[in-house]
ZAMARGU-4260 file (C-alpha; in steps of 0.2 Angstrom, whole numbers, plus 5000, padded with zeros to 4 digits):
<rodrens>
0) 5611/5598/5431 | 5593/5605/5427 | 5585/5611/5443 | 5573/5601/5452 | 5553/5609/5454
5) 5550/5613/5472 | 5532/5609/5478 | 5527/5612/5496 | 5509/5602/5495 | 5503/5595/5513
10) 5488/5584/5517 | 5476/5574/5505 | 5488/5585/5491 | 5503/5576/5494 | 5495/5559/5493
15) 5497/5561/5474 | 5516/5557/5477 | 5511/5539/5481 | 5505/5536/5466 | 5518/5545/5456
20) 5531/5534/5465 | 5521/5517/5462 | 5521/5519/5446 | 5537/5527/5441 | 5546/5512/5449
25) 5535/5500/5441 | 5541/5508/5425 | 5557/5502/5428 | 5554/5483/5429 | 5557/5472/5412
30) 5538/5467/5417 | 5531/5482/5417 | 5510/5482/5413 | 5509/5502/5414 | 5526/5508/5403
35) 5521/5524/5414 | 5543/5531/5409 | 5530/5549/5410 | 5528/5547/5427 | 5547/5542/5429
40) 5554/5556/5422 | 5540/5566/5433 | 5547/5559/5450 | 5564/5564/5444 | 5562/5581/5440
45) 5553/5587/5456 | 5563/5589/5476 | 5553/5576/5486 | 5559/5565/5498 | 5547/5549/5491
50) 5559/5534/5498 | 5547/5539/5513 | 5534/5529/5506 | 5542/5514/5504 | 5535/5507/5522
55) 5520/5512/5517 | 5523/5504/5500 | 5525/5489/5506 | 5515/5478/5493 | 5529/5473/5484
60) 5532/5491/5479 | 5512/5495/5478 | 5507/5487/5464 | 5490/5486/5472 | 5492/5505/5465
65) 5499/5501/5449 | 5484/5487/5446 | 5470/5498/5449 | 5476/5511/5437 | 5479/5497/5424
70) 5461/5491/5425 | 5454/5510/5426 | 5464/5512/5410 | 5455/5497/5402 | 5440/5502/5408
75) 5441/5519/5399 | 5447/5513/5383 | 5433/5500/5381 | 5421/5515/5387 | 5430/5525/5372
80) 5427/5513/5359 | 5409/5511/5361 | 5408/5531/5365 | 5417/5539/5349 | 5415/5556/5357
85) 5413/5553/5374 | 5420/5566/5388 | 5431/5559/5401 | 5434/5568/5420 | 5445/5563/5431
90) 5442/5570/5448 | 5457/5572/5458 | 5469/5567/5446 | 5485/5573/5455 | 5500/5571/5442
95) 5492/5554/5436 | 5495/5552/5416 | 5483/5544/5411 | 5478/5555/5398 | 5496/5550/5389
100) 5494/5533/5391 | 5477/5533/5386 | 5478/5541/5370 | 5464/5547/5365 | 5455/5552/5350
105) 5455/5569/5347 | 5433/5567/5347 | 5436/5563/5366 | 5436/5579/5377 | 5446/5577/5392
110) 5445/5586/5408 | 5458/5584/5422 | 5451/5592/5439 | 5461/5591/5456 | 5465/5609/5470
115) 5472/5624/5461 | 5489/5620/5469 | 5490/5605/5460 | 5484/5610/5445 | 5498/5623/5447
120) 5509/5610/5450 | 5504/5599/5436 | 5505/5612/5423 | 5526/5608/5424 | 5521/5592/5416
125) 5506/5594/5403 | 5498/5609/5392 | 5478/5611/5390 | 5474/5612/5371 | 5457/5609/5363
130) 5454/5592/5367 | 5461/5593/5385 | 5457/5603/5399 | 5464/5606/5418 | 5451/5612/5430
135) 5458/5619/5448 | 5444/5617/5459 | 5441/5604/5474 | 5428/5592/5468 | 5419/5597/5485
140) 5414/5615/5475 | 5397/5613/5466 | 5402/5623/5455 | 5414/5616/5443 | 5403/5604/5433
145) 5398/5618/5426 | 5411/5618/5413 | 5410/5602/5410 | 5400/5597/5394 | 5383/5589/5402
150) 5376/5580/5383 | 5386/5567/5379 | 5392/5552/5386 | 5403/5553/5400 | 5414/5544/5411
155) 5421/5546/5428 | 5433/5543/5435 | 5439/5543/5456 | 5456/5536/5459 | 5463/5536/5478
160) 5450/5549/5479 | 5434/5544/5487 | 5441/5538/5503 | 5448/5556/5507 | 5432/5566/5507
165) 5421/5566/5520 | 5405/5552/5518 | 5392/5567/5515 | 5402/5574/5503 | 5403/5557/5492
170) 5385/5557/5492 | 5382/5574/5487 | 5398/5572/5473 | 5387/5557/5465 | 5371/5567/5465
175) 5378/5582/5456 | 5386/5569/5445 | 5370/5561/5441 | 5359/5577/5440 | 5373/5587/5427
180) 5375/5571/5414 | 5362/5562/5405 | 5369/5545/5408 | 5387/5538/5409 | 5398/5529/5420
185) 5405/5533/5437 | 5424/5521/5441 | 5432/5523/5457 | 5443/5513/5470 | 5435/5511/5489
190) 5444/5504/5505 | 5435/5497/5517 | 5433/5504/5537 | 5442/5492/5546 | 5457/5497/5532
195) 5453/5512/5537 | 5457/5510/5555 | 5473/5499/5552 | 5481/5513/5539 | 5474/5530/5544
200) 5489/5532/5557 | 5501/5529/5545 | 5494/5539/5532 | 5492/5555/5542 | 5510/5554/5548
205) 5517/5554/5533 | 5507/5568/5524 | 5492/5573/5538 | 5482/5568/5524 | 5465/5559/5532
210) 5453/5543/5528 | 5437/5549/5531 | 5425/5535/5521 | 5424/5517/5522 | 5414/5506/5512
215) 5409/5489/5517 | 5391/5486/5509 | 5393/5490/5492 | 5373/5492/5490 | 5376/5506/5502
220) 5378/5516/5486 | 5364/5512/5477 | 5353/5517/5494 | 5359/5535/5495 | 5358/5536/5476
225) 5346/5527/5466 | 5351/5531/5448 | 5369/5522/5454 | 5368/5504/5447 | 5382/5492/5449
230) 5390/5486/5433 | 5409/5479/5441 | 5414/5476/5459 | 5432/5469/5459 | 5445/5466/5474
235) 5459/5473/5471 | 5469/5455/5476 | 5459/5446/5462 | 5466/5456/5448 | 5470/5447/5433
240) 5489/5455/5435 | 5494/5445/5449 | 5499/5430/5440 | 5510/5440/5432 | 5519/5441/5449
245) 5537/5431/5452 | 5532/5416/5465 | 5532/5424/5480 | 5525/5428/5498 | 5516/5442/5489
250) 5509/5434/5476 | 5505/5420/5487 | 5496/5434/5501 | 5485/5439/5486 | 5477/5421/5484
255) 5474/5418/5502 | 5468/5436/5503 | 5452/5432/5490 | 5448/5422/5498 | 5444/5430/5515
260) 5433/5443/5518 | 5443/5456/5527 | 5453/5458/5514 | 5442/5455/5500 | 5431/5468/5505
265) 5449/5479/5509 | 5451/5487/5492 | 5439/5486/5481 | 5435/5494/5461 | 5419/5497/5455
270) 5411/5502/5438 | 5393/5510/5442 | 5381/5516/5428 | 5368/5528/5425
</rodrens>
């Protein structure tokens, strides 16, 4: 039996195994949206203990998870077509393949930027090459936009990210954004503060990771950066992939939950411009 990849990442680090493990199993249903089996052969080979998350988990094995990246893949490959030679950055990208399930052109320059540990970590699973590009840094460090290509269109992209880094630190994250690139888009997922207070607890015991921003008013992003403007704003719970859900209490939870606030305003997807 081939030996498993030991990891020791802690904190907002190990989150990524929560969306390793969403959507592995996913990969395994005859429904599947994602076909992420890269992922599945991924959470095979590395010496975790991820049927810890399966409380956590407990939206019909996240698919909330598997939704968002499903509609952040759409989002990219539309962005792609009408950008031939666009550049694409995903900030925190943990051990996400979205790269492989993507596809892109080789006129598309790709760059994958998450801690050196991870990147370390990642570097089991994918090789740079011309095209695509791994950057170990923390996107709280000013410094790695620098090796980013700043003329061309470019799209960003923020997945389980945001609401680990501190609210400060968003706003100065879209402000080097938007004073390094010339104009492009900025995609990310947000949770809202009452959320934050109901899964916070559970988060931390499980990784120490923390939920440090909440978002509630969405013009709140437009205020602290004027060059932001809102293109998308989508609850999570009125994705089109719900119907594809057997009848259910879940799939029933996510028609009610549209339709109140609380949860509408829980988890959230946004496409901003600029």
């Amino acid at each position: 039996m081939e030996e498993k990849i030991q990891t020791d990442l802690t904190g907002e680090k190990e989150t990524l195994f929560i969306c390793l493990r969403a959507k592995a199993l996913e990969s395994r249903r005859k429904d599947s949206i994602l076909r992420d089996t890269k992922a599945d052969e991924m959470l095979k080979s590395i010496n975790y203990d991820f049927d810890k998350f399966a409380v956590y988990a407990s939206f019909d094995d996240d698919m909330p998870n598997v939704w968002r990246a499903k509609h952040f893949d759409d989002w990219i490959k539309e962005f792609i077509t009408a950008n031939g030679n666009a550049v694409v950055v995903y900030m925190g990208c943990g051990l996400d393949t979205m790269i492989a399930r993507i596809n892109p052109p080789a006129s598309v320059s790709w760059f994958d930027v998450d801690y050196p540990e991870v990147i370390e970590l990642r570097k089991n699973f994918f090789s740079e090459s011309a095209q695509y590009k791994m950057v170990a840094a923390s996107v709280t460090d000013p410094g790695w936009l620098e090796k980013i290509p700043s003329d061309r269109s470019v799209i960003i992209v923020a997945e389980g990210l945001l609401p680990y880094l501190a609210p400060e630190d968003v706003e100065k994250l879209f402000k080097r954004i938007t004073d390094h690139f010339r104009h492009g888009r900025i995609i990310f997922d947000t949770i809202s503060k009452s959320v934050i207070k109901l899964s916070s607890k559970t988060v931390k015991k499980m990784t120490g990771a923390v939920h440090r921003w909440g978002l509630d008013d969405a013009e709140e992003i437009e205020r602290f950066n004027p060059k932001l403007k809102k293109i998308v704003e989508m609850c999570i719970f009125s994705s089109v992939y719900v119907k594809q859900l057997p009848l259910g209490l879940f799939k029933i939870f996510c028609r009610v939950a549209v339709l109140l606030p609380f949860f509408r305003r829980g988890m959230r997807l946004f496409q901003y411009e600029f």
